[in-house]
C-alpha positions as CSV (number, residue, x, y, z in Angstrom):
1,X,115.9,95.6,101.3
2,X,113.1,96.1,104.4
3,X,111.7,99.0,103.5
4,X,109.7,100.8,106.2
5,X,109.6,104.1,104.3
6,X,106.0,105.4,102.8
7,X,106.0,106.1,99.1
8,X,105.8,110.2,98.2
9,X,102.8,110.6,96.2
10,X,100.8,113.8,95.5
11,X,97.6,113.6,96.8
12,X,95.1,115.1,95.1
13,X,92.5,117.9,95.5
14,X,90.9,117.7,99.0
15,X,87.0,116.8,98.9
16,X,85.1,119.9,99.8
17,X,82.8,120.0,103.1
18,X,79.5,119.3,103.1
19,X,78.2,122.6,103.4
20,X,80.6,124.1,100.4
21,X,79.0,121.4,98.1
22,X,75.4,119.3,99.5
23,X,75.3,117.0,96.3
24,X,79.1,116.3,96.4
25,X,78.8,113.0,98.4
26,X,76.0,110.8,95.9
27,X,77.9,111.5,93.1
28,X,81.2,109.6,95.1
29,X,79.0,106.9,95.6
30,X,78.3,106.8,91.8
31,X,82.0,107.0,90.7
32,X,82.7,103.9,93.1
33,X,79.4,101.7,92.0
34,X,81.0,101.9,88.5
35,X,84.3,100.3,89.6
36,X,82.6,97.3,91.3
37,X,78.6,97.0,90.9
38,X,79.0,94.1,92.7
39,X,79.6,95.8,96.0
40,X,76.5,98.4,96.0
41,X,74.3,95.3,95.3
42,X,75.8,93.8,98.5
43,X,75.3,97.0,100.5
44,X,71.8,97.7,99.8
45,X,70.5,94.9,101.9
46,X,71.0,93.7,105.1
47,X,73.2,90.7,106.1
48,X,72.5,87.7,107.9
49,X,74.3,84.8,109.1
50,X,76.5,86.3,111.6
51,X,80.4,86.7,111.8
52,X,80.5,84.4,108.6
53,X,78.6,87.1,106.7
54,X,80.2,90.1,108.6
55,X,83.8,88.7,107.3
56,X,82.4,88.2,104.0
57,X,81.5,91.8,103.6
58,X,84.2,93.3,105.3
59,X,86.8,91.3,102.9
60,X,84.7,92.7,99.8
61,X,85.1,96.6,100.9
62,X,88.7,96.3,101.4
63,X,88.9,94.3,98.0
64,X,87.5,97.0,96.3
65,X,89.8,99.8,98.2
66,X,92.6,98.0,97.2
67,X,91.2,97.3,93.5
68,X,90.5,101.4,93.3
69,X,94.2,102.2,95.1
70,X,96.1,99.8,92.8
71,X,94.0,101.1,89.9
72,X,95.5,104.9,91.3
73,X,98.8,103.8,92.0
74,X,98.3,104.9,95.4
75,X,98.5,101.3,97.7
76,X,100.9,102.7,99.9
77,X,99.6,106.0,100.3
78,X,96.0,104.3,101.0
79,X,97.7,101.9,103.2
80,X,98.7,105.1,105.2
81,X,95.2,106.2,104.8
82,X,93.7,102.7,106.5
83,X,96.3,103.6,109.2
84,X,95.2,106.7,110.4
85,X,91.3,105.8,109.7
86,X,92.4,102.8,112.1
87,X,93.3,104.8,114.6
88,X,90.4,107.2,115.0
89,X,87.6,104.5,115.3
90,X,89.8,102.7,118.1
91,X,88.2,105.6,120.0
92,X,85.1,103.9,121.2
93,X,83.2,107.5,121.2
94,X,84.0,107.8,117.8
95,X,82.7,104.8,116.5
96,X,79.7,104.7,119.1
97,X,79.1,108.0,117.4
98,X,78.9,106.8,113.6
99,X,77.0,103.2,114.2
100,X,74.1,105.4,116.3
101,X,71.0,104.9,114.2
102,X,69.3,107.7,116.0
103,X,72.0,110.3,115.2
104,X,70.8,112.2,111.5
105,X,73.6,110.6,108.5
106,X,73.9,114.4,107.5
107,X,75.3,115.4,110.5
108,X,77.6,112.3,110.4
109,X,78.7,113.4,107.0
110,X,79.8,116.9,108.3
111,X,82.2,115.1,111.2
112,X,83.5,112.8,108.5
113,X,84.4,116.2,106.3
114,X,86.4,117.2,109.2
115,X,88.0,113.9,110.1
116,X,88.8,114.0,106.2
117,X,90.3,117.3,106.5
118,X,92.5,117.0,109.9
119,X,93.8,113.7,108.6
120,X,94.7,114.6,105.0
121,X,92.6,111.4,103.9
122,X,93.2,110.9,99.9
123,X,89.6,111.5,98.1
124,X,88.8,107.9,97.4
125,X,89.8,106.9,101.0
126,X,87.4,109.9,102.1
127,X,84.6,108.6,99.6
128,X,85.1,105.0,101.0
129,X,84.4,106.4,104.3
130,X,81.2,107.9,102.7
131,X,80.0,104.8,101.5
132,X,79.8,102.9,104.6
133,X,77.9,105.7,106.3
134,X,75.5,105.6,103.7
135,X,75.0,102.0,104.0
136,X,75.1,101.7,107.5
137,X,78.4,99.3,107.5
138,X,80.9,101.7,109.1
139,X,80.8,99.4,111.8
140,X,82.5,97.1,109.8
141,X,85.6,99.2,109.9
142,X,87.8,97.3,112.0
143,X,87.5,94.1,110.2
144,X,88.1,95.8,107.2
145,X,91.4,97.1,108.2
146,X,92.6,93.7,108.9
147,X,91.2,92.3,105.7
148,X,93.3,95.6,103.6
149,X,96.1,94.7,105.3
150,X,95.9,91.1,104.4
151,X,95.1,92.2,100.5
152,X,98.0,94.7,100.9
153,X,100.3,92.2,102.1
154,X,99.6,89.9,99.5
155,X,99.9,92.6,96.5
156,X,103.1,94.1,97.7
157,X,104.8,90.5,99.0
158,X,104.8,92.3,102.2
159,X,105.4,90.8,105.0
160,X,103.9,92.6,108.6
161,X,105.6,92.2,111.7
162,X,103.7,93.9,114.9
163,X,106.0,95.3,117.6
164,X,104.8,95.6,121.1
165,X,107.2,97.1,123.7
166,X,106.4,99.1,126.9
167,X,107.8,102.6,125.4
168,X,108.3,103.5,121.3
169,X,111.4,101.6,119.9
170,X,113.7,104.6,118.1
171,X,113.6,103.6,114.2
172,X,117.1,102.4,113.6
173,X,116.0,99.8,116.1
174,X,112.5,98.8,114.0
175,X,114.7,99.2,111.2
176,X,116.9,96.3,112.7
177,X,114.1,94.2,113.5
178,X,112.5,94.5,110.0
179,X,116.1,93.1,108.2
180,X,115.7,90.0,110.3
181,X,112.0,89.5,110.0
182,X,113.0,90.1,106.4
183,X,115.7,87.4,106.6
184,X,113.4,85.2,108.1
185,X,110.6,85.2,105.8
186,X,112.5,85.7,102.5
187,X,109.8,88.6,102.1
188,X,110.5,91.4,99.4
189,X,109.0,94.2,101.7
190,X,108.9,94.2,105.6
191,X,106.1,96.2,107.4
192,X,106.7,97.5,111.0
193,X,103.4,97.9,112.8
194,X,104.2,98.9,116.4
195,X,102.3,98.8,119.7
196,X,102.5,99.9,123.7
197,X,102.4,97.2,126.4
198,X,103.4,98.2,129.8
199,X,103.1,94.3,130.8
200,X,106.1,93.5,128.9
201,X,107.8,95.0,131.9
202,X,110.5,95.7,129.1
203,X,112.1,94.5,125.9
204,X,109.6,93.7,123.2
205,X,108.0,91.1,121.4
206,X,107.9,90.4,117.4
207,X,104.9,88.7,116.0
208,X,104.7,87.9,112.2
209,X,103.9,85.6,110.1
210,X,100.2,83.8,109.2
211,X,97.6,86.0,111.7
212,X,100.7,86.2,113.8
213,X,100.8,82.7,113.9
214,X,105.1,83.4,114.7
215,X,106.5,84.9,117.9
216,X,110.1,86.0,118.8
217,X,110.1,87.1,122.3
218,X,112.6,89.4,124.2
219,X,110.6,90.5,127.0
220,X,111.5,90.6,130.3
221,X,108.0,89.7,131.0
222,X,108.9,86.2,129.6
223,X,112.9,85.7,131.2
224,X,110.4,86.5,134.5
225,X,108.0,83.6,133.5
226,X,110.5,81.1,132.3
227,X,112.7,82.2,135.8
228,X,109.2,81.4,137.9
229,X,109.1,77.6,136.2
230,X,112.0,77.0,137.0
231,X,112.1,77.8,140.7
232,X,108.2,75.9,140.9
233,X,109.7,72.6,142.8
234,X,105.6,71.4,143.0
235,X,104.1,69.8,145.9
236,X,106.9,69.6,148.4
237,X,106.5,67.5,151.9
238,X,108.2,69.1,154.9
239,X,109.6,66.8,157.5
240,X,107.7,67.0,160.7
């Protein structure tokens, strides 16, 4: 059966701000060099080689978050977790603000403690987040949110299907569209991942699939586009 629902699991204690406890935040960093050694080693010096490099890296970090959630039984909870931390560096401010060299990595810790806080990030998801502020890799973050979702995927047999339509589909509707996506892909699990775009003019579109290498189209955008082939007659010569 799709399932689109989040598993319940308890989170635990919330990490205390920076202020309430100044030495909390090394000894995070300590409990996660002990899951994967490997890791630190890679963030204590710089990388080089470009995107190739870059990708690398990125895939490692969200190995190692997957390794620690599976280890926690918490996948889908972190999953959640990658979500929301998704969401707040979209905000070009808010990333701006943690890849600034100039700005002090204390007071970056403090905003992070809040973010942590308002979000109800998990502790390893919040310690994570730690991590690549102390080795200068936060702004790695988007492509380590693809690369989780692509280790997700592949530990759950999940299969993720992104939504676009010009105003929020109700559920029963993403609901409908994850059973056939499902039936489609023979998939165990169905994710619904769902985005706004007013140039659909309406109805949506379904991508899935390989890097969304699949696309089921119901826009009007496209009946529009398909309409205007069809009336393009070319190069036409009027009598004179």
């Amino acid at each position: 059966m799709a399932s689109l629902q989040q598993a319940s699991i308890s989170l635990q204690p919330k990490l205390l701000s920076s202020s309430q406890h100044p030495r909390s935040l090394p000894s995070l960093n300590l409990s996660f060099s002990a899951t994967f050694p490997s890791l630190k080693l890679s963030t204590t010096r710089p990388l080089h080689g470009g995107a190739k490099m870059s990708a690398s890296a990125a895939s490692s970090y969200a190995t190692a978050l997957a390794d620690v959630a599976k280890s926690n039984n918490t996948l889908d909870a972190t999953s959640s977790d990658v979500e929301k931390v998704e969401k707040i560096f979209s905000d070009s401010q808010v990333l701006e603000f943690f890849t600034n060299p100039t700005i002090d990595v204390l007071k970056k810790r403090q905003v992070l403690d809040e973010i942590v806080s308002s979000s109800e990030l998990q502790p390893h998801t919040a310690n994570f987040l730690n991590i690549l502020v102390d080795a200068k890799r936060i702004d790695l973050i988007k492509e380590i949110v693809k690369e989780f979702e692509l280790v997700y995927n592949e530990l759950t047999d999940t299969e993720l299907a992104v939504v676009s339509s010009v105003v929020k589909l109700e559920s029963q509707h993403l609901a409908q569209i994850a059973k056939q996506v499902q039936k489609l892909t023979g998939a165990k699990n169905v994710r619904i991942k769902t985005m706004i775009d007013p140039s659909l003019v309406a109805g949506f579109t379904i991508r899935y699939g390989s890097s969304g290498s699949k696309l089921i189209d119901m826009s009007v955008k496209k009946q529009l586009e398909e309409i205007a082939a069809q009336l393009d007659l070319g190069d036409i010569q009027l009598a004179v």
